[in-house]
N, C-alpha and C positions, 0 to 999 in steps of 0.2 A: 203192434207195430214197433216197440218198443224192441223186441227182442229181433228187429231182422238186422243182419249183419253190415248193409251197406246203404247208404244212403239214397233214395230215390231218385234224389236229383244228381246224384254223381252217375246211377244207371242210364237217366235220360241224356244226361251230358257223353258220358261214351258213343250212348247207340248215334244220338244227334252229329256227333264228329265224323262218326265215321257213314253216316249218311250223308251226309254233304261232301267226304270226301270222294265216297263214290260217285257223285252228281257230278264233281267240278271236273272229275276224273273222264267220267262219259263224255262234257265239254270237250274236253283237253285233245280226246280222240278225233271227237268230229272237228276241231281246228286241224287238226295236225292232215285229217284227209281232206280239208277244205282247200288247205294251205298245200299241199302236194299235188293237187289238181292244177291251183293255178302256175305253180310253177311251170307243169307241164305245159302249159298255154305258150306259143311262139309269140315274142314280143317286133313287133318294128316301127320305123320312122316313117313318115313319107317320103322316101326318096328312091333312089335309082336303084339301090339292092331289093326296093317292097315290089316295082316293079318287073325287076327280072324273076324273083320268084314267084310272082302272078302271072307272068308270059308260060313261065314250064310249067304249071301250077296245071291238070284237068277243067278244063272249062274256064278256067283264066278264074279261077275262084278260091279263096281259100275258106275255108267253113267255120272256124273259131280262133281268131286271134287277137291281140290287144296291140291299138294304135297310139304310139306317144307323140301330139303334139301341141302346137298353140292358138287358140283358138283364132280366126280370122273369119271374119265376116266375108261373104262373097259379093254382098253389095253396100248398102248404104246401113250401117247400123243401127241400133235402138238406143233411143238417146233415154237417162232416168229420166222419170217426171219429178224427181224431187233432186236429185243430185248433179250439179252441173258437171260438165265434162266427164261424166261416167255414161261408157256406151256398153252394150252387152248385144246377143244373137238370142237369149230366150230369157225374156222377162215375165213375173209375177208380182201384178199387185194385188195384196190382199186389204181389205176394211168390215172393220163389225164394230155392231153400234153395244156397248154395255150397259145392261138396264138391272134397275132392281124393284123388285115386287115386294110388298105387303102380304106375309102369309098368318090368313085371319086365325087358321088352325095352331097354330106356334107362336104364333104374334111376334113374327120377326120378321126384316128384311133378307130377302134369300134374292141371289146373282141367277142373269139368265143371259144371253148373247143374242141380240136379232140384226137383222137386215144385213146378212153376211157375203160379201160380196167379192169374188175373185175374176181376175182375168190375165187371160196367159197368151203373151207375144212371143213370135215366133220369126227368127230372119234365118233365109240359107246363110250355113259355116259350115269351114273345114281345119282342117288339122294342116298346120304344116310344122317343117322342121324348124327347129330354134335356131334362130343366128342367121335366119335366113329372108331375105326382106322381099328377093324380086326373086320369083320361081312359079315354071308352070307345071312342078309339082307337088300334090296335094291331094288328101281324103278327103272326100264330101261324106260331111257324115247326114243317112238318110233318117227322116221320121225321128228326130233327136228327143220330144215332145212321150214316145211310146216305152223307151228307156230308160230302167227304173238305177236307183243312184242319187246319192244328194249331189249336187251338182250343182246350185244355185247357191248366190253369194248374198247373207241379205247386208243393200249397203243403206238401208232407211228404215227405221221403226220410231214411232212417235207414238204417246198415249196423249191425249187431250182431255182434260176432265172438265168435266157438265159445270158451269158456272149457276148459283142457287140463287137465284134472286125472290123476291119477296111475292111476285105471282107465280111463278114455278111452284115456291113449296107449298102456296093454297092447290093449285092444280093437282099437286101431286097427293095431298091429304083427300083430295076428293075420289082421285084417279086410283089411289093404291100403287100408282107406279112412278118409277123416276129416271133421268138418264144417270148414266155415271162418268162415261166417259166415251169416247172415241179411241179406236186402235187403228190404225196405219203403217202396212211395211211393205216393202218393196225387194225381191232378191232379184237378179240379174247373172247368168253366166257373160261375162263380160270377157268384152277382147283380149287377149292377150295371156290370159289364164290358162297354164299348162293343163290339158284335158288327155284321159289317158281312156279311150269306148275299148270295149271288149265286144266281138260281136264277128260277123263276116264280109270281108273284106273281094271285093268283083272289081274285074276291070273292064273299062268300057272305050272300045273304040282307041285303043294302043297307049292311052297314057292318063285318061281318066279313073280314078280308083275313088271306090264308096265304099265308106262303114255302113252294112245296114244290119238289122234284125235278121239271126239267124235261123234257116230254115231246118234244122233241125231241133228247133225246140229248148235249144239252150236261152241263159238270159241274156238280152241286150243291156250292156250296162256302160254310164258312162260315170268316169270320178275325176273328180276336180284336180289334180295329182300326178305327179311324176308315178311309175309302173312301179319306180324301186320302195320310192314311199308308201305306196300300197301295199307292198308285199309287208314292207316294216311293220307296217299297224298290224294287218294280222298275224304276225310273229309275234309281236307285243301282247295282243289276244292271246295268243295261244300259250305262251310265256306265265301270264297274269294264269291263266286255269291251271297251268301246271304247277303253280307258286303254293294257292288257294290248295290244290290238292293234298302237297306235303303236308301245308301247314294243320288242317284241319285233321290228315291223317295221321300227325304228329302227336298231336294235341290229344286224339281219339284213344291212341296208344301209351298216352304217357298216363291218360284217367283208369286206362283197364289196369296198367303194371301195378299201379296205386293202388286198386280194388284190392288185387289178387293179395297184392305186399299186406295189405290192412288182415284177411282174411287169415293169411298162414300163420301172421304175429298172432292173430287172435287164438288159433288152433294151439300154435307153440305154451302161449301164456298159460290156455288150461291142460 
């Protein structure tokens, strides 16, 4: 071993580089086609121009486009159960109890989660244009619940830790088990939150217009976002793997020239 000319770990370090540059590289592509798809996507508001081109539109339908507006409740809203005056159209509370067990095999305590417990509120909303207070234009967005997207704001999380008192911890010596604490949180797509669905856009009966799940198999997606801010992030995406690529590929190339430069001097010396 003694007598090989390059270092093992300088061989690993090259291949390693320039493996991961081709990874970040392969990333970089599938951003760059992710990201030139949705461009193509037609962006609108709800208003008078979504309507005219839903009237000349085949079947009064448009099949995949993205709707930017603000979220408004169509009836009475969902009030938080833990935050006053925050109202939302699709609530999630979640709670799980944290316990910890006695493991006789390792004789430690080891984390488990029980009595996990969700439930998910639902009010009609629509989108309308911003700046706009009294209009009876607007997207109903349908089945909002089946459209996948973070989209939920959490505006409450609370940890509660198990208080130990002096019969708990006989109970729990007998039991092998003990609480630890309580988790509690709450998200809410709340009123007034710029919402941007991607999806297909019907008009009903000359001035009603719904987001719904599109029938050809694309996804229904909604994001919490202005359209422009979205495209930003994944340009920032796509940016950050091209970055990653150089660098890695940089780094890959600057350990081979090294090799080779070590290698020649060595030839030259003898």
């Amino acid at each position: 071993m003694g007598d090989f000319p390059v270092n093992p770990l300088v061989i690993i370090g090259v291949g390693s580089s320039f493996a991961f540059s081709g990874l970040f590289y392969h990333l970089y592509q599938e951003k760059k086609k992710e990201l030139k798809k949705l461009k193509e996507i037609p962006i609108f508001k709800p208003d008078q121009h979504l309507v005219r081109v839903l009237k000349a539109s085949p079947h009064k339908r448009l099949q995949y486009v993205a709707v930017e507006g603000l979220v408004q409740a169509d009836g009475e809203p969902l009030a938080s159960q833990f935050v006053p005056r925050c109202f939302g159209v699709i609530q999630r509370i979640a709670a799980e109890e944290h316990w910890k067990y006695w493991n006789t095999l390792t004789r430690t305590w080891n984390s488990r989660t029980m009595n996990s417990k969700e439930t998910k509120n639902s009010v009609p909303f629509s989108l309308v244009s911003p700046g706009v207070y009294f209009t009876d234009l607007y997207v109903k967005v349908q089945n909002p619940l089946e459209a996948s997207g973070c989209y939920l704001e959490r505006v409450y999380h609370r940890v509660r830790r198990a208080e130990e008192g002096l019969v708990n911890v006989v109970m729990q010596g007998l039991s092998g088990e003990k609480p630890v604490a309580m988790e509690e949180s709450e998200e809410l797509l709340r009123v007034g939150t710029t919402l941007t669905g991607f999806g297909e856009v019907v008009l009903e009966g000359g001035q009603v217009m719904r987001l719904q799940a599109p029938q050809d198999g694309r996804k229904y997606i909604l994001v919490p976002t202005d359209y422009r801010s979205f495209i930003d992030g994944h340009e920032s995406s796509a940016s950050m793997w091209k970055t990653l690529t150089a660098v890695t590929g940089i780094t890959g190339a600057s350990l081979l020239a090294r090799v080779i430069y070590n290698l020649v001097k060595k030839q030259d010396d003898k």
